[in-house]
DODREN-744200 format. One record per residue (C-alpha): x, y, z; residue number from 1; residue in one letter. Coordinates in steps of 0.02 Angstrom, whole numbers, plus 50000, padded with zeros to 5 digits. Layout:
! DODREN-744200
+-------+-------+-------+-----+----+
!     x !     y !     z !   i ! aa !
+-------+-------+-------+-----+----+
!     X !     Y !     Z ! NUM !  A !
...
+-------+-------+-------+-----+----+
END
This chain:
! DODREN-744200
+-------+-------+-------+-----+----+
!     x !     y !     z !   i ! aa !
+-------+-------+-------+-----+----+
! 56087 ! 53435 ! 54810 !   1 !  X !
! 56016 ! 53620 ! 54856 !   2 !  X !
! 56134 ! 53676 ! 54718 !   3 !  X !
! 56017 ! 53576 ! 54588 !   4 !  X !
! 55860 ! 53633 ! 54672 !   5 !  X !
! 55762 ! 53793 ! 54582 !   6 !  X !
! 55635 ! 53900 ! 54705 !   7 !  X !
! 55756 ! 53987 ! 54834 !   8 !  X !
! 55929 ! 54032 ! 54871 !   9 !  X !
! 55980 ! 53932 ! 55007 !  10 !  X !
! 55923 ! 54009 ! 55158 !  11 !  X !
! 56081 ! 53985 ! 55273 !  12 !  X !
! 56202 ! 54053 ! 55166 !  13 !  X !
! 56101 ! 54201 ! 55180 !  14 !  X !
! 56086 ! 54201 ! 55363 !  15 !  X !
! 56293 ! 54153 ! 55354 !  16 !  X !
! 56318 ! 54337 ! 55262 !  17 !  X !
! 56206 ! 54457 ! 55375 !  18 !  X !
! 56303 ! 54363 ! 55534 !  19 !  X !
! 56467 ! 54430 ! 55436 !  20 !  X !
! 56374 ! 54585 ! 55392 !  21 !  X !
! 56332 ! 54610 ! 55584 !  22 !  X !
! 56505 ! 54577 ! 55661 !  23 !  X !
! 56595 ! 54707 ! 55540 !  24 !  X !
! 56681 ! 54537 ! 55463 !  25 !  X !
! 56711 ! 54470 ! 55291 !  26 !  X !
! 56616 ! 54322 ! 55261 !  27 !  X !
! 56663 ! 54198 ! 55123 !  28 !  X !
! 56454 ! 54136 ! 55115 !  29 !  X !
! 56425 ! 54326 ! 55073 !  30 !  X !
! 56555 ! 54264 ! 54896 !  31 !  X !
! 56477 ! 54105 ! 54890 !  32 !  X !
! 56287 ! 54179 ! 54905 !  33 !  X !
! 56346 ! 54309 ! 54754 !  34 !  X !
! 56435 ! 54167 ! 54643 !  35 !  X !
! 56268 ! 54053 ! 54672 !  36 !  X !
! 56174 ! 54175 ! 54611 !  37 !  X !
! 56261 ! 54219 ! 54456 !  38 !  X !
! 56281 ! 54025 ! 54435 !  39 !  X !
! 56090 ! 53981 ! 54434 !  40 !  X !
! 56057 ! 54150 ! 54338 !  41 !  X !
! 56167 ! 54097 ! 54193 !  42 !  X !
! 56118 ! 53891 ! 54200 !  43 !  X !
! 55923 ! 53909 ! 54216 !  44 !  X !
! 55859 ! 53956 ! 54046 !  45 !  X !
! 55699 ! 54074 ! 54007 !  46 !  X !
! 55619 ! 53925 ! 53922 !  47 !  X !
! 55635 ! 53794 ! 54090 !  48 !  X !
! 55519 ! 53882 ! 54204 !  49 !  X !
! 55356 ! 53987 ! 54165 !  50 !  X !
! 55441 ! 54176 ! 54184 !  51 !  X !
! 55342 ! 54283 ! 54328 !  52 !  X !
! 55336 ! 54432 ! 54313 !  53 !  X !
! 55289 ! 54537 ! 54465 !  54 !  X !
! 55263 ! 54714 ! 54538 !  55 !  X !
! 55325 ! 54750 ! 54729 !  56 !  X !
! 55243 ! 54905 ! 54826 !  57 !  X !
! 55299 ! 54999 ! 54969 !  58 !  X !
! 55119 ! 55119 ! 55002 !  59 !  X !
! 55128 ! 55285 ! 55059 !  60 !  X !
! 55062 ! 55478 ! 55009 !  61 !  X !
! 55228 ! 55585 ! 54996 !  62 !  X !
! 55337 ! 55419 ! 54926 !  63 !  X !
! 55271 ! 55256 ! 54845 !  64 !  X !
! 55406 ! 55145 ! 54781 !  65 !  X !
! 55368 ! 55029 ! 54660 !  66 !  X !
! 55489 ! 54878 ! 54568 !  67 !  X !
! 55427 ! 54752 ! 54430 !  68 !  X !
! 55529 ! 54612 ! 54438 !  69 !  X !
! 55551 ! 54440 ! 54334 !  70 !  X !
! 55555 ! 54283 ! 54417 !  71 !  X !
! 55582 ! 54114 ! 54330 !  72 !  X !
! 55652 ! 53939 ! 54429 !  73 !  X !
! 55807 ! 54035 ! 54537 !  74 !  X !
! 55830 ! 54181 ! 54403 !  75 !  X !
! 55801 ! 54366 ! 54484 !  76 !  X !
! 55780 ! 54498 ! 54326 !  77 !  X !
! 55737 ! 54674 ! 54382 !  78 !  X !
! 55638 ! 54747 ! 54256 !  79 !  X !
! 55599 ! 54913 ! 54302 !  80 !  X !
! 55590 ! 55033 ! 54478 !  81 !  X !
! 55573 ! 55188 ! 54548 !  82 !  X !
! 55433 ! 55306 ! 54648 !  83 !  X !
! 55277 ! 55396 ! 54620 !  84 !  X !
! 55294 ! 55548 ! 54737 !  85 !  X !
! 55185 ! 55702 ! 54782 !  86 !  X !
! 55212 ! 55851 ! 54842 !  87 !  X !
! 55169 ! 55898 ! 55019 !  88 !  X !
! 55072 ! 56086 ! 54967 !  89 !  X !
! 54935 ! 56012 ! 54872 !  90 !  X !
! 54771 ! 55951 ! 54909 !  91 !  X !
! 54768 ! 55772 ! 54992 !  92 !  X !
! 54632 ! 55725 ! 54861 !  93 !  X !
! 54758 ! 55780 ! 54729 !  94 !  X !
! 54890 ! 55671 ! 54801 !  95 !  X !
! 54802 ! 55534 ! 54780 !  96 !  X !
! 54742 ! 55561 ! 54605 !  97 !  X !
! 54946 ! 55542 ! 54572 !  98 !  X !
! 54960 ! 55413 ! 54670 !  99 !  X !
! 54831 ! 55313 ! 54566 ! 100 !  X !
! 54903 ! 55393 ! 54405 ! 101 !  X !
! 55070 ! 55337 ! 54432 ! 102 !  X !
! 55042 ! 55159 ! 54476 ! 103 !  X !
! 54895 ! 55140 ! 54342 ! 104 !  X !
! 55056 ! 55196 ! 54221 ! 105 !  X !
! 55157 ! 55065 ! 54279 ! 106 !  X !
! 55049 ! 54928 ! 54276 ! 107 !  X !
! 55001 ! 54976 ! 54082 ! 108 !  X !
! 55192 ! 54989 ! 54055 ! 109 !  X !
! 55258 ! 54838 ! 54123 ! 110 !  X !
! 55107 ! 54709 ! 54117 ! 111 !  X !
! 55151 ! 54609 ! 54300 ! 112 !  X !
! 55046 ! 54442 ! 54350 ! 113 !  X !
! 55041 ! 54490 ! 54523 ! 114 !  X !
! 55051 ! 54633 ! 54654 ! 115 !  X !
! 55136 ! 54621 ! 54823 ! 116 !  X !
! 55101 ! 54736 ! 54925 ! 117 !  X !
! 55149 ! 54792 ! 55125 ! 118 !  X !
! 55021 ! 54742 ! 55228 ! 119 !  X !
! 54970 ! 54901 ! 55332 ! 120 !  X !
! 55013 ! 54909 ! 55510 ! 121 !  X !
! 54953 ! 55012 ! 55657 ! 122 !  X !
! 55072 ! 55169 ! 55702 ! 123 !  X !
! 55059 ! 55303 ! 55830 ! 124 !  X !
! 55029 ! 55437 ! 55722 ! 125 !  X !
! 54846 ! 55404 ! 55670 ! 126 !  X !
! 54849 ! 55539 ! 55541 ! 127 !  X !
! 55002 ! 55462 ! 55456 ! 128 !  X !
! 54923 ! 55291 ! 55439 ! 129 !  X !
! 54761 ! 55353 ! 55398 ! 130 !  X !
! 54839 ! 55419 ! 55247 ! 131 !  X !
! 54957 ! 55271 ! 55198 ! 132 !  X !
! 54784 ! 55161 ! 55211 ! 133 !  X !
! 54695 ! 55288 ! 55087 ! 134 !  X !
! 54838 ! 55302 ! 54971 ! 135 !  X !
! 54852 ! 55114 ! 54992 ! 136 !  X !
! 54666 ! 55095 ! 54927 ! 137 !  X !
! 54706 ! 55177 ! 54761 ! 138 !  X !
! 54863 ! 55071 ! 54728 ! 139 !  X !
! 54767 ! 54911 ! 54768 ! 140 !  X !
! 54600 ! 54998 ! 54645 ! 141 !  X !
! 54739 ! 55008 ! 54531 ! 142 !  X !
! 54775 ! 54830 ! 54545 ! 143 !  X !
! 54598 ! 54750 ! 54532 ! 144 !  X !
! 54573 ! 54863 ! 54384 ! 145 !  X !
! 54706 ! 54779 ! 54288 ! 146 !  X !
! 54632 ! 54600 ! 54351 ! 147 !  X !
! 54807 ! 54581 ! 54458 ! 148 !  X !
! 54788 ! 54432 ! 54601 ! 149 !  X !
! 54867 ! 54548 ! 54769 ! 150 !  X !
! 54949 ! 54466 ! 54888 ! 151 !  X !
! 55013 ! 54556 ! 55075 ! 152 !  X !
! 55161 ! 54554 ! 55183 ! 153 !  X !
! 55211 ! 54566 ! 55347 ! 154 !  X !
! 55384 ! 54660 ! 55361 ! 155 !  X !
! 55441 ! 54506 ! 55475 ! 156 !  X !
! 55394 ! 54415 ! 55312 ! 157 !  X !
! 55489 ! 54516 ! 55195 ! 158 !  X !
! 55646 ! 54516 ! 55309 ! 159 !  X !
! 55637 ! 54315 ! 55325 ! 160 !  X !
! 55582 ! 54272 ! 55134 ! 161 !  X !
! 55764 ! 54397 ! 55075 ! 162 !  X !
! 55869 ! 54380 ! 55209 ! 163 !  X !
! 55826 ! 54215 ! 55297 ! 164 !  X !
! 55835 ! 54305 ! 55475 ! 165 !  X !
! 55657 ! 54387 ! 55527 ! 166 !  X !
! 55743 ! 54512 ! 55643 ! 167 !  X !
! 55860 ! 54590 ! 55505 ! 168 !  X !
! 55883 ! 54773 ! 55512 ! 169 !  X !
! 55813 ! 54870 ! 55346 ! 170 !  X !
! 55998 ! 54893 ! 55280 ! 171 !  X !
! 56024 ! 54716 ! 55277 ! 172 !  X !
! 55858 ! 54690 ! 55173 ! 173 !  X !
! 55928 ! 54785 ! 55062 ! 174 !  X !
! 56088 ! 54730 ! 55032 ! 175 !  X !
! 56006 ! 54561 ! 55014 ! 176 !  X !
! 55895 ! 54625 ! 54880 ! 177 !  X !
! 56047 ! 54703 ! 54768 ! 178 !  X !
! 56143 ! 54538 ! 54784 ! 179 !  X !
! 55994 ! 54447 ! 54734 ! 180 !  X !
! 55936 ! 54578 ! 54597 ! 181 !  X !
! 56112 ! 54602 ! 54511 ! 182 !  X !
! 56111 ! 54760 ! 54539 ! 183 !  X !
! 56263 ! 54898 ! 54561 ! 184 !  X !
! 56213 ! 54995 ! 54701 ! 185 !  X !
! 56040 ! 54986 ! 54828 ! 186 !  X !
! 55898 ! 55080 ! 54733 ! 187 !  X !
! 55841 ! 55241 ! 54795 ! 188 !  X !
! 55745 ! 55305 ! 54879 ! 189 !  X !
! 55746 ! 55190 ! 55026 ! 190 !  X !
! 55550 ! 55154 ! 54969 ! 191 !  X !
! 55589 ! 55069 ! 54802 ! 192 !  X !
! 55723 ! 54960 ! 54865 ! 193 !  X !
! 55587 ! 54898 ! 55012 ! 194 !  X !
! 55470 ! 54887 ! 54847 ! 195 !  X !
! 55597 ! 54774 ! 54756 ! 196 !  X !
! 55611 ! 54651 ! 54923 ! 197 !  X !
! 55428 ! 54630 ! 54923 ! 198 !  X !
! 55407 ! 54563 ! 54764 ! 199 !  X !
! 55570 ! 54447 ! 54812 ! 200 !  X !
! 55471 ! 54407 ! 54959 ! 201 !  X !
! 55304 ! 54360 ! 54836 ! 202 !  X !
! 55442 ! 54256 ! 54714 ! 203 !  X !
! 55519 ! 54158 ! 54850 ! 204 !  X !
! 55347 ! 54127 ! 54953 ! 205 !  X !
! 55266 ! 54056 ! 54817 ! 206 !  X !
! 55452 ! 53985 ! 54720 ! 207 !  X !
! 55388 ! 53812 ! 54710 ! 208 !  X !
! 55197 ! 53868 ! 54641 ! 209 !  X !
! 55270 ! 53993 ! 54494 ! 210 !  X !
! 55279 ! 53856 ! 54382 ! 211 !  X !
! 55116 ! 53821 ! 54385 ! 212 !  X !
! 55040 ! 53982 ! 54413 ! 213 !  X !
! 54878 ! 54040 ! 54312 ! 214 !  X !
! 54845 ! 54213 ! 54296 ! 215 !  X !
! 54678 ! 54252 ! 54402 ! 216 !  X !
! 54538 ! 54397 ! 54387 ! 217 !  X !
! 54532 ! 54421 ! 54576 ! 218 !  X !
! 54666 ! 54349 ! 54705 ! 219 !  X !
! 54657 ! 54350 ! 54890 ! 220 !  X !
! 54702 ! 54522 ! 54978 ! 221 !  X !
+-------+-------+-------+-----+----+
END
């Protein structure tokens, strides 16, 4: 019974609500995904699973979103998100000093077991991902600094791990991510929602391992 199995949401009610989402129609597995949720959030207590705790990063220069989440058996807990942003009028060298500054701060503040983290993909504009892959160099110093394991992802990966559908459009990730997360509203900016689905993406890659998971000096990257 998938309703008395922890490590995942059940993948085809969440392909059921983005083919509702996508035709502009209500879709009853978009109430049963949300009531499934809350169900397994209030039955699986703290003390059941070993609680995860772990920090999602979307790299960049001007914007780096960032969300810490807890993860233990089916249970989603945000615990914290937002951005580190710089401003565009100061030195490069500088930006990256903030860059490293801010996510240093968060890792201190919120103690996570693991960093997830986009894996960096070729664009046309060579300057732009020239500077995502220095910025993303700091954030992953960061990271080995505090002993975190790091662990990259594809954004086909991130769409199929939260959604269940590799193709999904970025809204749709989104959306996913608040239903799963609890939350209100989507986070902003954009980057710290994408944040927030990457660490989903870590919890529901490695659901069935959490349990068992040993905190690590070094992890693969």
């Amino acid at each position: 019974n998938f309703f008395e199995t922890p490590g995942r949401t059940p993948a085809f009610l969440r392909s059921c609500a983005l083919l509702g989402q996508e035709s502009g129609q209500p879709c009853i597995a978009h109430t049963v995904l949300a009531w499934y949720n809350k169900l397994i959030y209030n039955r699986n207590s703290i003390g059941r699973y070993h609680s995860m705790r772990v920090l999602g990063i979307d790299p960049g220069y001007a914007i780096v979103g960032w969300g810490v989440v807890d993860y233990a058996g089916n249970r989603f807990a945000p615990v914290d998100y937002g951005a580190v942003c710089t401003d565009a009028g100061v030195p490069f060298e500088r930006r990256l000093d903030e860059v490293y500054a801010g996510i240093k701060e968060v890792i201190e503040r919120t103690r996570p077991e693991a960093l997830a983290i986009e894996k960096l993909f070729y664009q046309h504009n060579q300057t732009t991902v020239i500077g995502v892959a220095e910025a993303r160099g700091v954030i992953l110093l960061a990271a080995a600094q505090a002993g975190l394991p790091i662990y990259e992802y594809t954004p086909m990966q991130v769409k199929q791990a939260v959604t269940g559908y590799g193709k999904a459009v970025k809204k749709q990730v989104q959306e996913m991510t608040r239903v799963l997360l609890h939350l209100p509203a989507i986070p902003k900016p954009d980057d710290t929602a994408d944040a927030l689905a990457m660490a989903i993406t870590f919890c529901h890659t490695n659901g069935n391992q959490l349990n068992r998971f040993v905190r690590r000096v070094a992890g693969p990257i």
